[in-house]
C-alpha positions as CSV (number, residue, x, y, z in Angstrom):
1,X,2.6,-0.5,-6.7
2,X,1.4,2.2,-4.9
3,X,0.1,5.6,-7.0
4,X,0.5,8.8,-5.0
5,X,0.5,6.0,-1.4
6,X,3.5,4.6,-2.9
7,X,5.6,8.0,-4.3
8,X,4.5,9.4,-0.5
9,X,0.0,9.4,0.2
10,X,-0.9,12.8,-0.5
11,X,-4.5,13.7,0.7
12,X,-6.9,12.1,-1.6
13,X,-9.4,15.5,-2.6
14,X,-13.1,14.6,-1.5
15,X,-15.3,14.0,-4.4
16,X,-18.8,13.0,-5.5
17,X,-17.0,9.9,-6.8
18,X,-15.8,8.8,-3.6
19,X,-19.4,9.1,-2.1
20,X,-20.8,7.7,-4.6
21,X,-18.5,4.7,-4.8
22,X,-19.2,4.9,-0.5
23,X,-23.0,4.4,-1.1
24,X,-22.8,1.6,-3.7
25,X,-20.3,-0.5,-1.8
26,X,-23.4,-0.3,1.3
27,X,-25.8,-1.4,-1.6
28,X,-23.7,-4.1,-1.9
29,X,-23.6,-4.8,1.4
30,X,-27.1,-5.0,1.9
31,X,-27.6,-8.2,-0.6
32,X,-26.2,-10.2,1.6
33,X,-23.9,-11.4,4.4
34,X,-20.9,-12.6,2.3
35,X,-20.2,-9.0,0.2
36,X,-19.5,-9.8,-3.4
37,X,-19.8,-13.6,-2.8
38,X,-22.5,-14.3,-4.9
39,X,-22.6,-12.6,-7.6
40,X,-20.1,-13.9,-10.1
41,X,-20.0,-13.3,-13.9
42,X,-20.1,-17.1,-15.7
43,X,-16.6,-18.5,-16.0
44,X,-14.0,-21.3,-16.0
45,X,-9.9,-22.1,-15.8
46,X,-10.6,-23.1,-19.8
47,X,-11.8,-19.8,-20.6
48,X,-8.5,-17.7,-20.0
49,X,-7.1,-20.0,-22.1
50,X,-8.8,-19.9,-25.0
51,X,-9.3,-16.6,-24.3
52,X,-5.3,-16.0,-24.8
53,X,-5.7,-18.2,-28.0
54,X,-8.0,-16.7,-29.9
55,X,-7.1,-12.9,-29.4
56,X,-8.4,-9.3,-29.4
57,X,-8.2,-6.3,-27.5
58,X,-8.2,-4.9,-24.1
59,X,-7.8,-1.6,-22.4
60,X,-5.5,-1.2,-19.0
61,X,-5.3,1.8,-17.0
62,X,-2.0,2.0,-14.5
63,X,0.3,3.9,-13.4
64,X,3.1,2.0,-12.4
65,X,7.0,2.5,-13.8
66,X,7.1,-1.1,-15.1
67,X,3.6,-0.5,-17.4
68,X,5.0,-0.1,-20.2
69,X,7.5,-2.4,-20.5
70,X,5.2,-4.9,-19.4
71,X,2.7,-4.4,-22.4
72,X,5.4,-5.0,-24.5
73,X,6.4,-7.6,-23.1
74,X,2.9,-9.1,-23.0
75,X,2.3,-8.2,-26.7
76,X,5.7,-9.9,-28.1
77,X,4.2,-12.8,-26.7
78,X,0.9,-13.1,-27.4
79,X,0.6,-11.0,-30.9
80,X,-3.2,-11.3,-31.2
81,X,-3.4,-9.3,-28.0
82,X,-3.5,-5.3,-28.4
83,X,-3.5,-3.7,-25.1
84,X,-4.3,-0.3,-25.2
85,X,-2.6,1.4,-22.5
86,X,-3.5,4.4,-20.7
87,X,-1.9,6.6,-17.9
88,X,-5.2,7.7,-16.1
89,X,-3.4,9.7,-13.5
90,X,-2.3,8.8,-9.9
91,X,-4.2,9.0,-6.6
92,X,-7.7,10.9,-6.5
93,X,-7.0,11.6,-10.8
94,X,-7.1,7.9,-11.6
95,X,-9.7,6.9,-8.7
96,X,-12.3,9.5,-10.1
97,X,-12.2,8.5,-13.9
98,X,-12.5,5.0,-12.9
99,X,-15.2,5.5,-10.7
100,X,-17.0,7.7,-13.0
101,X,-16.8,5.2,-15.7
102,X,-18.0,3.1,-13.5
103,X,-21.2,5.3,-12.5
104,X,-21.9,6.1,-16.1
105,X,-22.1,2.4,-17.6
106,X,-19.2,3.4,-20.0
107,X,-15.8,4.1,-20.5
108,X,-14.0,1.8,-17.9
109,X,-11.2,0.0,-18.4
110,X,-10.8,-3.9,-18.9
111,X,-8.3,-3.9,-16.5
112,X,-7.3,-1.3,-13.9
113,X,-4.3,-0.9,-11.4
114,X,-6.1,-0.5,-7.6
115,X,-4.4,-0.1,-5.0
116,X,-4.9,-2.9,-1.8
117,X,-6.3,0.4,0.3
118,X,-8.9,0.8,-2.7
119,X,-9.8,-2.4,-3.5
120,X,-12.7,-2.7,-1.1
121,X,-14.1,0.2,-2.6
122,X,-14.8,-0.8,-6.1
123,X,-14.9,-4.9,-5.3
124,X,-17.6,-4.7,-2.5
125,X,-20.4,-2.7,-5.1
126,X,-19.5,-5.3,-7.0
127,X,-18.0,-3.6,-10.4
128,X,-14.7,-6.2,-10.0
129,X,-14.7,-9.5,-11.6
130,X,-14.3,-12.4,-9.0
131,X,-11.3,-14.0,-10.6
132,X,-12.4,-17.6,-8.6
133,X,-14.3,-18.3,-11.1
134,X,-11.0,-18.9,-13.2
135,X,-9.6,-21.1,-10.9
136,X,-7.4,-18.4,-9.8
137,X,-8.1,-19.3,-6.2
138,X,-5.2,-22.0,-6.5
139,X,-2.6,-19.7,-7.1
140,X,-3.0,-18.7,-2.9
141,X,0.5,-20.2,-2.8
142,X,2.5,-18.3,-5.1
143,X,2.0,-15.2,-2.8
144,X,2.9,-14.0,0.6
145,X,0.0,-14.5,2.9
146,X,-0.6,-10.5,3.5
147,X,-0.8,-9.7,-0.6
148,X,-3.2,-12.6,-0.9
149,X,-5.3,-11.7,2.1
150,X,-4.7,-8.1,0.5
151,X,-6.3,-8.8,-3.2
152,X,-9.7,-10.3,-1.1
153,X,-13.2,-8.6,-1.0
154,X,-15.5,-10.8,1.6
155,X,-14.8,-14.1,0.1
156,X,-14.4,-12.8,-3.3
157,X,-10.8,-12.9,-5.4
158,X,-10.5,-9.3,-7.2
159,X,-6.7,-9.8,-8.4
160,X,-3.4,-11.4,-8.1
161,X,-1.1,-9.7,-6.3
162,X,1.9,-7.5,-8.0
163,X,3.9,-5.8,-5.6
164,X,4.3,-6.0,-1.4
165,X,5.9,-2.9,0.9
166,X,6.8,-4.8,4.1
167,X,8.4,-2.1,6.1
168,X,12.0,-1.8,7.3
169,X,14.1,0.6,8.8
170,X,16.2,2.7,6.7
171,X,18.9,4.6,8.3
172,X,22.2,6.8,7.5
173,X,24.8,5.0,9.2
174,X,27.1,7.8,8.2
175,X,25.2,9.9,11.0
176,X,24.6,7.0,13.4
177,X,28.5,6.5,13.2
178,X,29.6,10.5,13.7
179,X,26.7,10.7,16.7
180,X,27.2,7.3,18.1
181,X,24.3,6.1,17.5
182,X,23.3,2.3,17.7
183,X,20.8,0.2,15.5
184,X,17.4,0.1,17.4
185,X,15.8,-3.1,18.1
186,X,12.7,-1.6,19.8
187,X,10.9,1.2,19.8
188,X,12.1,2.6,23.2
189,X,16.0,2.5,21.7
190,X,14.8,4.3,18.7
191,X,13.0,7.4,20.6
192,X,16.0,7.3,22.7
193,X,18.1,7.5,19.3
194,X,16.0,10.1,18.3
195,X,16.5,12.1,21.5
196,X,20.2,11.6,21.5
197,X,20.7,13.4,17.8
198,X,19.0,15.9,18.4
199,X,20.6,17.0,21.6
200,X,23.6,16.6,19.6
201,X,22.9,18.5,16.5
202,X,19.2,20.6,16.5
203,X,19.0,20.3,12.7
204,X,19.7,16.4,12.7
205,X,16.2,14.3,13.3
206,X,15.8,10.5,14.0
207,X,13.0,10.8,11.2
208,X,10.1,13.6,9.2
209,X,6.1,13.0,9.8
210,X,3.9,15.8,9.6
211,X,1.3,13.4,9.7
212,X,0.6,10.8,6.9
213,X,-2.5,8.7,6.9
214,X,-0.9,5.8,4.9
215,X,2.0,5.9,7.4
216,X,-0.2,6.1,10.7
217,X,-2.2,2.8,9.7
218,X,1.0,0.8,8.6
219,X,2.5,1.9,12.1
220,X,-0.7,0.6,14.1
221,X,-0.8,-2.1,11.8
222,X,2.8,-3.2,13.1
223,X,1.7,-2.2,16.3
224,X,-0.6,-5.0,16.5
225,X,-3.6,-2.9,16.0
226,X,-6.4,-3.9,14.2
227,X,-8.7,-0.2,14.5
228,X,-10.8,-1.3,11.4
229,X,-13.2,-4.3,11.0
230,X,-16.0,-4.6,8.7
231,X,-18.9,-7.4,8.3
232,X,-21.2,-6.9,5.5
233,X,-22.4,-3.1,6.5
234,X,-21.6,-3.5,9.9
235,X,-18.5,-1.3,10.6
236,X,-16.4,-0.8,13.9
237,X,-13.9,1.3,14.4
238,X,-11.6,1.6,17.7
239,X,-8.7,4.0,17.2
240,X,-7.8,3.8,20.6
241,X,-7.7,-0.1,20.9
242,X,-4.1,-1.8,21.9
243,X,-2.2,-1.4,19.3
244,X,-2.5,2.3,18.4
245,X,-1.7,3.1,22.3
246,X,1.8,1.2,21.7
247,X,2.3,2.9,18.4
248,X,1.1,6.9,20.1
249,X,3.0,6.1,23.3
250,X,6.4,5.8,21.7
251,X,5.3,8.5,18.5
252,X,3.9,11.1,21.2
253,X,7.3,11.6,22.9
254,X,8.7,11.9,19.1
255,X,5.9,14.5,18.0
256,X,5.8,16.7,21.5
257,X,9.5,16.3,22.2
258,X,10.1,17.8,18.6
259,X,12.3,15.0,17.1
260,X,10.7,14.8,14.1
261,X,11.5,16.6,11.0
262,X,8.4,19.1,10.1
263,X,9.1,17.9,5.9
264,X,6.9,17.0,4.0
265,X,7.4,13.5,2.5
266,X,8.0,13.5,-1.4
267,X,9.0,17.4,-1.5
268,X,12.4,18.5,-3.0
269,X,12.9,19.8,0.4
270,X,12.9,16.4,1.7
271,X,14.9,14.3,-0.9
272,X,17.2,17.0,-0.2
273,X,16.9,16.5,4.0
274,X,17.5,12.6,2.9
275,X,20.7,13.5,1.4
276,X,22.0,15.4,3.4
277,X,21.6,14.0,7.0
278,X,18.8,15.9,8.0
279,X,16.5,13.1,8.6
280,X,18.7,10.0,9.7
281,X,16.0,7.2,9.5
282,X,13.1,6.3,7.5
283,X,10.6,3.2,8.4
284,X,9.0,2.4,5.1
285,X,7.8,-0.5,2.9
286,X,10.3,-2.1,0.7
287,X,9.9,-0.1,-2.2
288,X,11.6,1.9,-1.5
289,X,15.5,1.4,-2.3
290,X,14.5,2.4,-6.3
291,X,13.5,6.1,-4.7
292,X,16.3,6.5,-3.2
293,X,18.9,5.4,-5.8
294,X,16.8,7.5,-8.1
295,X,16.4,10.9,-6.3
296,X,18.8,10.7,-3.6
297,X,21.9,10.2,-4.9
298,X,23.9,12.3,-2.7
299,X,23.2,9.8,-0.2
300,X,24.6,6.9,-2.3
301,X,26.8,4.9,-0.2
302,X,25.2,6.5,3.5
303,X,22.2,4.3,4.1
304,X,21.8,0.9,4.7
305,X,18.7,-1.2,5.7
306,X,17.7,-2.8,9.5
307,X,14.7,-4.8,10.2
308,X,11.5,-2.7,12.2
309,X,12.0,-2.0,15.9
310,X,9.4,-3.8,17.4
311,X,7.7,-3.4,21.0
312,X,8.4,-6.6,22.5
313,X,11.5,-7.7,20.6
314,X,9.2,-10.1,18.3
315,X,10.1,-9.6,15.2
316,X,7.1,-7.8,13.0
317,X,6.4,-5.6,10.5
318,X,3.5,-4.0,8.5
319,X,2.3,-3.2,4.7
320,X,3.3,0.1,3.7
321,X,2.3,0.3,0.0
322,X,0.5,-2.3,-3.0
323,X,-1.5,-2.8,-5.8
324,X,-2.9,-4.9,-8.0
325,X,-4.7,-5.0,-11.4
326,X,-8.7,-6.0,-11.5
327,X,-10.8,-6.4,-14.1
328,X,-14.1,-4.2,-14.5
329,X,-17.4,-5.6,-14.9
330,X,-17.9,-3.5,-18.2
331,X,-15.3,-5.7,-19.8
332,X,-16.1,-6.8,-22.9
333,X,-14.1,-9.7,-22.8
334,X,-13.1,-10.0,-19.3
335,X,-12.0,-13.9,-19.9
336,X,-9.3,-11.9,-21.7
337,X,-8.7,-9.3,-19.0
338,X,-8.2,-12.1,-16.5
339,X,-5.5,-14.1,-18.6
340,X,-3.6,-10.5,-19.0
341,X,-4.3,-9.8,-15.1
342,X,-2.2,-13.4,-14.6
343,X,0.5,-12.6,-17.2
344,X,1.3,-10.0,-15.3
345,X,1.3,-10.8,-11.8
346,X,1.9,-14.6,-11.8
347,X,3.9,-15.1,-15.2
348,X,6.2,-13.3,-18.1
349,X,5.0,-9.4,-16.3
350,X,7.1,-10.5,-13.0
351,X,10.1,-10.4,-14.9
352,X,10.1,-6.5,-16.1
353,X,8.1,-5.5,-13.4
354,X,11.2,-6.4,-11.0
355,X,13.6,-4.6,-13.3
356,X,11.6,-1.4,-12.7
357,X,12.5,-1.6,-9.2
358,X,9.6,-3.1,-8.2
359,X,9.9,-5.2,-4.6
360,X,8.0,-9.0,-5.1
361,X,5.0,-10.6,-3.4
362,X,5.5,-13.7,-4.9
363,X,7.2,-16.5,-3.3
364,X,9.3,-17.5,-5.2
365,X,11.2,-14.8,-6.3
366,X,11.2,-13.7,-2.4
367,X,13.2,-16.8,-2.0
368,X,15.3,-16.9,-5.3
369,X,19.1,-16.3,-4.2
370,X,19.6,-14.1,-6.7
371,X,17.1,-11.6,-5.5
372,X,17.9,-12.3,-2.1
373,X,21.5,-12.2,-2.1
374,X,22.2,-9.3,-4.4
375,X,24.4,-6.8,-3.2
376,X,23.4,-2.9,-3.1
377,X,26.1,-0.2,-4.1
378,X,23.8,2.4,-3.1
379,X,23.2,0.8,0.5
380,X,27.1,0.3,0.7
381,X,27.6,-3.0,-0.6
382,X,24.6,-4.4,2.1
383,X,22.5,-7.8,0.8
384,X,19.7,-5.4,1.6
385,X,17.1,-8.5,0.6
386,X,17.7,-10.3,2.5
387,X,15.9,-8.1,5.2
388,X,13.4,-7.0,3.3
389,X,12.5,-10.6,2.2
390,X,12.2,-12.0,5.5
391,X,10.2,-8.7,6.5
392,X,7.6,-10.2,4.0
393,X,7.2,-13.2,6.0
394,X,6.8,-11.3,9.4
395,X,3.7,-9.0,8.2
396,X,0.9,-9.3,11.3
397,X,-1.7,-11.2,10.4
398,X,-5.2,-9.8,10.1
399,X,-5.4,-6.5,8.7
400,X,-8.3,-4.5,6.9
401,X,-9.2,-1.4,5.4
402,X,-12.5,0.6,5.4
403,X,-14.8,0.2,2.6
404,X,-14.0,4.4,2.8
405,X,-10.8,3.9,2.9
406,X,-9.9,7.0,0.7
407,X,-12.1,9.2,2.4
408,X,-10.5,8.3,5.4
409,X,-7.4,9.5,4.1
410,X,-8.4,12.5,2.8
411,X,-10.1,13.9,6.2
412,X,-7.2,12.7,7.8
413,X,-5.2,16.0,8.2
414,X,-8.4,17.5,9.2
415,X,-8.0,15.9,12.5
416,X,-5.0,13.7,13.6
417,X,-2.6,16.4,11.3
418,X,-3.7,19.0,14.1
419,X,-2.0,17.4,16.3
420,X,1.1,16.8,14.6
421,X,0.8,20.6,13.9
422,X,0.5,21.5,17.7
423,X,2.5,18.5,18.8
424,X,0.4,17.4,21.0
425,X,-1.4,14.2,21.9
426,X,-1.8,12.0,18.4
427,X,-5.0,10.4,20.6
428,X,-6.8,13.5,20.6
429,X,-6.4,13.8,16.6
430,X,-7.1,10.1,16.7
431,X,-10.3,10.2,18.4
432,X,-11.5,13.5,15.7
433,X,-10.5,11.5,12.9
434,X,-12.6,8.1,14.4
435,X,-15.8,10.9,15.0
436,X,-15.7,11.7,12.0
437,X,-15.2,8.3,10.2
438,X,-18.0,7.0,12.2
439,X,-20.6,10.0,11.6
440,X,-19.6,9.8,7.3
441,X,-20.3,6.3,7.5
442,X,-23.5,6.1,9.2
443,X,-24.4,9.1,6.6
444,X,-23.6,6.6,3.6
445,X,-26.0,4.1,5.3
446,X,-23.4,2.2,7.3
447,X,-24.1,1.1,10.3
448,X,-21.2,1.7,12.1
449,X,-19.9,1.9,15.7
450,X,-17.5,3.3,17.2
């Protein structure tokens, strides 16, 4: 799951940590061309094993709702485990300790929960395990092909994947019925949706963005862009290549026409604005049905789920949201760490990580009919799965993150969140935001382009 990403991406604060974790990962880089490829800790399949036999005692650091119950889980059935848990924070809290840890030789985890936006950032310095050497390579097809692609560090394996957020669209139906409003199946029909309820009502908007970094990405993802490409410490970055113009030349009529709500995600003020009608639609990663039932309950009954508008009328979708669990290089017994890493993500720790509310990357509970065909009171009675599962299998292909990924983030109201303020052209912020992402990295040693 996602830490402050998944409960809405609030601006990550810049810290030392996050340089420092910027300059190692280009140290890493530097050793050779495949990053992280070749230098694996000793290992084998045997070793988790026997690892899981003979017993002893770990450390994990997550945040995630399902934790808990998962350690218990784990420990009823292996009893010569003790996993210590810890709630480290969310976001820049839990990213800082780990990375400090990390700097000082000391003090990390065995296993901790990264993010797939992270993960480049801690696995390319090479302070992840490479879980290959456990065999867990093989396991490629009890995942859907983005989770798999998004657990992946150059050619090394830095965890199994626990949840996915393939995006769909959420909408009140109770306002797309009083306003006469119709599903859209393209992008077009939804800016025209969103122009249509708002000439009707001015306080009634097709959605809220007041400019979210996580959000922008996933929506170029879907878009078909692919802004972001990394090869060892070469870096390019194109924020103005295909698929960002589709996604700014429908979002720019949304943002300068006013037809988005100026709410911040994950405020009171916008559960409330969710509840109410205020903001009619929200395209987001699966997730996100367990919010809602949650902490919008007034809108129990209202919402039901539709599959992305698209461009083209192909169907696709984007990631909006992951994690995964990796195990630190200062492990101890990391042969351990590993077998609790598969536990969780591959065996007994699906199980109560689903009844958290947690939405699957494996396969086969994306295809189990009792997953997929389970009805939603919330969402009106809707088999709301059965959407959201076949969003899964229409992520586009070929994604990446930055090796700064969270700096990125953090810088990104700096720049593109002008323009949402001033609604004006999201390119202009765009091409700020790539300036700057371009000028940090060749600081860190990079040698980017852009």
């Amino acid at each position: 799951m996602k830490s402050t990403s998944r409960r809405g991406i609030r601006r990550f604060a810049v810290t030392a940590a996050v340089v420092t974790a910027a300059s190692l990962v280009l140290a890493a880089c530097g050793g050779s061309d495949e990053p992280g490829a070749g230098d694996q800790p000793q290992g084998s399949p045997d070793a988790v094993n026997a690892a899981l036999e003979k017993g002893g005692t770990i450390t994990y650091w997550s945040w995630t709702p399902s934790a808990e119950a998962q350690v218990k889980a784990f420990q009823a059935e292996y009893p010569n485990v003790k996993v210590n848990y810890v709630n480290a924070g969310t976001g820049n809290d839990h990213y800082t300790k780990l990375q400090n840890a990390i700097k000082a030789g000391s003090g990390a985890p065995d296993v901790a929960q990264i993010e797939y936006q992270a993960l480049p950032q801690f696995a390319l310095p090479g302070s992840l395990v490479d879980l290959r050497q456990y065999g867990f390579d093989s396991l490629e097809s009890a995942y859907t092909p983005s989770t798999w692609t998004a657990v992946h560090a150059g050619e090394g394996l830095y965890g199994l994947p626990q949840d996915s957020g393939p995006m769909a669209l959420f909408y009140n139906k109770e306002v797309f019925d009083k306003y006469g409003l119709t599903v859209p199946k393209t992008w077009d029909e939804y800016v025209a949706a969103g122009k249509k309820l708002h000439a009707a009502d001015p306080k009634k908007f097709i959605t809220n963005d007041t400019g979210d970094a996580g959000f922008a990405t996933s929506m170029i993802w879907q878009a078909g862009g692919k802004p972001f490409k990394t090869d060892g410490k070469n870096i390019t970055i194109d924020l103005q290549d295909a698929g960002t113009q589709k996604w700014t030349g429908a979002w720019n009529q949304l943002v300068s026409g006013g037809l988005v709500a100026s709410i911040p995600g994950w405020t009171d003020e916008w559960f409330k604005a969710l509840g109410d009608g205020t903001i009619a639609t929200l395209p987001t990663g699966a997730w996100m049905p367990g919010v809602m039932e949650a902490s919008v309950k007034p809108g129990a009954g209202k919402w039901r789920v539709a599959p992305m508008p698209t461009y083209d009328g192909t169907p696709a979708t984007a990631e909006n949201g992951g994690s995964t669990q990796s195990v630190l290089k200062q492990s101890a017994n990391p042969a351990l760490a590993a077998a609790f890493v598969r536990w969780l993500n591959h065996d007994g720790g699906v199980k109560p990580f689903l009844a958290s509310g947690g939405f699957p990357s494996t396969t086969k509970d994306l295809q189990d009919p009792a997953f997929v065909d389970k009805k939603s009171a919330y969402f009106g009675g809707q088999q709301i799965n059965q959407v959201l599962t076949a969003a899964a299998g229409q992520v586009v292909k070929d994604w990446s993150y930055l090796p700064f990924q969270l700096y990125a983030n953090n810088i990104f109201g700096d720049s593109v969140g002008k323009s949402y303020q001033a609604k004006s052209d999201l390119n202009a912020g765009l091409k700020t935001w790539q300036e700057a992402l371009v000028g940090y990295g060749n600081q860190q040693g990079f040698q980017v382009n852009g």
